[in-house]
C-alpha positions as CSV (number, residue, x, y, z in Angstrom):
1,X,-4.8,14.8,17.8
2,X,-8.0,12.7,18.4
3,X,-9.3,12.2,14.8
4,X,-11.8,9.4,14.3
5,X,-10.5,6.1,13.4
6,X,-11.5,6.4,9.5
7,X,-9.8,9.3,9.1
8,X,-6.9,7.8,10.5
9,X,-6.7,4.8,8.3
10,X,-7.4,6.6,5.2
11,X,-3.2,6.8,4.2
12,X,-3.4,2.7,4.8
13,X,-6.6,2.3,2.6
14,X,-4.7,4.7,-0.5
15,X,-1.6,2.9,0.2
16,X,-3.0,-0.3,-0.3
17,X,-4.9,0.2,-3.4
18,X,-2.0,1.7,-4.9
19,X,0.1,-1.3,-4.1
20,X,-2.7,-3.6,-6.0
21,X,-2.6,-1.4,-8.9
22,X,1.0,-0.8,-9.2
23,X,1.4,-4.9,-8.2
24,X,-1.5,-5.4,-11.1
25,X,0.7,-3.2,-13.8
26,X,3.7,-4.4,-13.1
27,X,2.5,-8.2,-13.4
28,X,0.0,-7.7,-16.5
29,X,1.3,-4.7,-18.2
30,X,5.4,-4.7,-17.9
31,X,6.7,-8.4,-18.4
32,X,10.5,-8.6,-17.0
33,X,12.6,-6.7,-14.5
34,X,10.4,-3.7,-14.9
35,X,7.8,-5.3,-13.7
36,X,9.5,-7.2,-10.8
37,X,10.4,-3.6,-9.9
38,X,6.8,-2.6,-9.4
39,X,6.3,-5.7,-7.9
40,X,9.2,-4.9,-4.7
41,X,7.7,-1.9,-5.2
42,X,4.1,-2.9,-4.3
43,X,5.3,-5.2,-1.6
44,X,6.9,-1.8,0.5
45,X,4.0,-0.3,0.5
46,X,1.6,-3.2,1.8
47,X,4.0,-2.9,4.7
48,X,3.7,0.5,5.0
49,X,-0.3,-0.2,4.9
50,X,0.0,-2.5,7.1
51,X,2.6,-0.2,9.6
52,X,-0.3,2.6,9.0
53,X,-2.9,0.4,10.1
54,X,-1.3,-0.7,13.2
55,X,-0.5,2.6,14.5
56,X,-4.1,3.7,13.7
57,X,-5.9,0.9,16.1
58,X,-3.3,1.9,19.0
59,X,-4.6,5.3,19.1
């Protein structure tokens, strides 16, 4: 389907700021392995962003 680009990087843009603020929890918040969890964590979904944000500009 044609939808305009915003629309179609919407799932990169909630993606990302969910990374920050899990990345900012983990790192503030929860000291230890806990937080190197939410860390790994954060850092799978900037690639998914960043995957997400790719296949949007193709289209």
């Amino acid at each position: 389907m044609n939808f305009p680009l915003f629309a179609r990087i919407i799932p990169g843009i909630i993606t990302v700021i969910a990374a920050i603020f899990l990345f900012y929890i983990g790192f503030v918040n929860i000291r230890g392995f806990e937080g190197a969890a939410y860390g790994i964590l954060a850092f799978f979904l900037v690639i998914f962003a960043v995957i997400s944000f790719i296949m949007a500009k193709k289209q």
